[in-house]
N, C-alpha and C positions, 0 to 999 in steps of 0.2 A: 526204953527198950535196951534190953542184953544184946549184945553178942551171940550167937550160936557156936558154942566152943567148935573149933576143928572147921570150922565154913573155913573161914581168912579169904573170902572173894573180893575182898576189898585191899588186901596184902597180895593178891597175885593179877586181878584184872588192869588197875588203875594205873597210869603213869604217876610218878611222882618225878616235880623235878628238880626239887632241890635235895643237896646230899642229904642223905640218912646213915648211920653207923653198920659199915660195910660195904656202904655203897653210894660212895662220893661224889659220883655223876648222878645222883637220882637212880631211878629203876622204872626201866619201859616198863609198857603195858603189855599184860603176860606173861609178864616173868614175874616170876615167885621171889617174894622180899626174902633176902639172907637172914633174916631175922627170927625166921619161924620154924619152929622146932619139926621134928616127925610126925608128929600130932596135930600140925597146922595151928598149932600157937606161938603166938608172938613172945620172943623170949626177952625182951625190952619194955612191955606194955608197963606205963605206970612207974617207969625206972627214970631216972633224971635224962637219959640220953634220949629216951622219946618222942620219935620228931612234931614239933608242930602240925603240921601236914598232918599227922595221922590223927594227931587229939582232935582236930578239926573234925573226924569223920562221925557225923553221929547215926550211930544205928535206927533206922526204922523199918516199920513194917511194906512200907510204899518201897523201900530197895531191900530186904532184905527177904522180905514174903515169909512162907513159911518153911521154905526148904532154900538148901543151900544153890539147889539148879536156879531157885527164883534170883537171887542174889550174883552172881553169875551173869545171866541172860541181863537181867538191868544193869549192872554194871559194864559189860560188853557195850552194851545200845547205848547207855550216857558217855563211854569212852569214845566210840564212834561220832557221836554229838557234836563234841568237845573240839575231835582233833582239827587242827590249823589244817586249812587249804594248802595245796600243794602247788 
């Protein structure tokens, strides 16, 4: 499965925590990766600086559904999953 040009739910819901180019402490969850243009594409995709982490993410239809709100809403609820007790 593609990508859905202009989603990037997975560039703005997801923490990441190790650095990525721009942003050296990683990038909460919710905040919009520096990386991605007006058009919510990734302006590194497939570029040598590329983080791991994101080659890692593979598109399906179980996260990414058929709209970008379905992408979104599951990425939300598997961040929520995920996050370490407090």
């Amino acid at each position: 499965m593609e990508c859905r040009k202009g989603c990037a739910a997975c560039c703005i819901v997801i923490s990441i925590n190790s650095p990525i180019p721009g942003m050296p402490q990683g990038k909460p969850a919710g905040v919009r990766c520096i990386n991605l243009n007006e058009k919510n594409e990734c302006i590194i995709h497939n570029k040598i600086n590329y983080p791991s982490f994101c080659k890692g993410i593979q598109p399906s239809l179980e996260m990414c559904g058929k709209t970008n709100e379905h992408a979104f809403e599951y990425l939300t609820n598997l961040e929520e999953l995920t996050k370490p007790e407090k």
